[in-house]
RODO-2510 file (C-alpha; in nm, 4 decimals, decimal comma):
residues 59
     n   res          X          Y          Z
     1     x     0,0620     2,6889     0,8349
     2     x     0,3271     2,5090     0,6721
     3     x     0,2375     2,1872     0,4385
     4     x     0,3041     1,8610     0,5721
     5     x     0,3378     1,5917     0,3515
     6     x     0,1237     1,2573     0,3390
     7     x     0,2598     0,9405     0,4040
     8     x     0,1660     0,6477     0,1490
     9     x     0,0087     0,3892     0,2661
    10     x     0,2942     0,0633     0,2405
    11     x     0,1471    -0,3357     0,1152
    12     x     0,3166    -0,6485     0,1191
    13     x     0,2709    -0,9049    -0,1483
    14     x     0,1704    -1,2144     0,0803
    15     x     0,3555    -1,4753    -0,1687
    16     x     0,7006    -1,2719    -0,1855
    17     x     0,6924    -1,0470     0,1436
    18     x     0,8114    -0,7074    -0,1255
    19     x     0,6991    -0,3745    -0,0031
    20     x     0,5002    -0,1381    -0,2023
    21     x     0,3836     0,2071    -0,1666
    22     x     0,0176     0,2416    -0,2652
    23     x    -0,0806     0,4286    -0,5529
    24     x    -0,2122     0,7607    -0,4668
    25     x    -0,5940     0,8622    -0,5277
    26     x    -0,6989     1,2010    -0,5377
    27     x    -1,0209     1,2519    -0,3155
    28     x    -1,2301     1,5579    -0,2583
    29     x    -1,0521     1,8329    -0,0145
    30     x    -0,7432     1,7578    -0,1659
    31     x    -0,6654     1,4520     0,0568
    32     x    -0,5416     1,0534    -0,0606
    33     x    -0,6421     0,7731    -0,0584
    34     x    -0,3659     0,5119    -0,1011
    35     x    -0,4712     0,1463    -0,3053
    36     x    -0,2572    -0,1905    -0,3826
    37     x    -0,0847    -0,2655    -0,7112
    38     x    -0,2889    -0,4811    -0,8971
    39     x    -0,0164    -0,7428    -0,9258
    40     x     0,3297    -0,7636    -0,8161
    41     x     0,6116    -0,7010    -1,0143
    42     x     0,8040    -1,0083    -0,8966
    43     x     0,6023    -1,2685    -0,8499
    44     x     0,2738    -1,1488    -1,0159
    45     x     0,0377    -1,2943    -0,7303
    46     x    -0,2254    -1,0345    -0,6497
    47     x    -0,2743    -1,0574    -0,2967
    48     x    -0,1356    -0,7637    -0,0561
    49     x    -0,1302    -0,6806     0,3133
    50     x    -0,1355    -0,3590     0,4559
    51     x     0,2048    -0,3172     0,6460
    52     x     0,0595    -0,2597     0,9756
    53     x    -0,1193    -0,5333     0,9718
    54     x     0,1606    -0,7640     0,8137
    55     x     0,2590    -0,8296     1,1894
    56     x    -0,0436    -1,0529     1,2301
    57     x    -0,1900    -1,2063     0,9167
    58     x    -0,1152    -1,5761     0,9415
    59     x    -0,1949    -1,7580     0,6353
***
């Protein structure tokens, strides 16, 4: 069976609308979990959206 690789999980900072691809985390069975920056690198708010739900978070 041939490997098929994992997508990341993508976040958008809600003060700046950048994209981010969520740092890996190793579980058990050698799956991923995917998590948020702690802060963004442009605008250092700390408050991210998960891209598929960017499409309806109103502030």
């Amino acid at each position: 069976m041939a490997h098929a690789p994992e997508t990341p999980k993508q976040y958008v900072c809600e003060n700046c609308q950048i994209t981010y691809a969520g740092t890996p985390i190793h579980e058990s069975g050698g799956t991923h979990t995917f998590e948020p920056p702690e802060s963004c690198g442009v605008c250092g708010e700390s408050v991210f959206i998960d891209l598929t739900d960017w499409i309806h978070h109103h502030e």
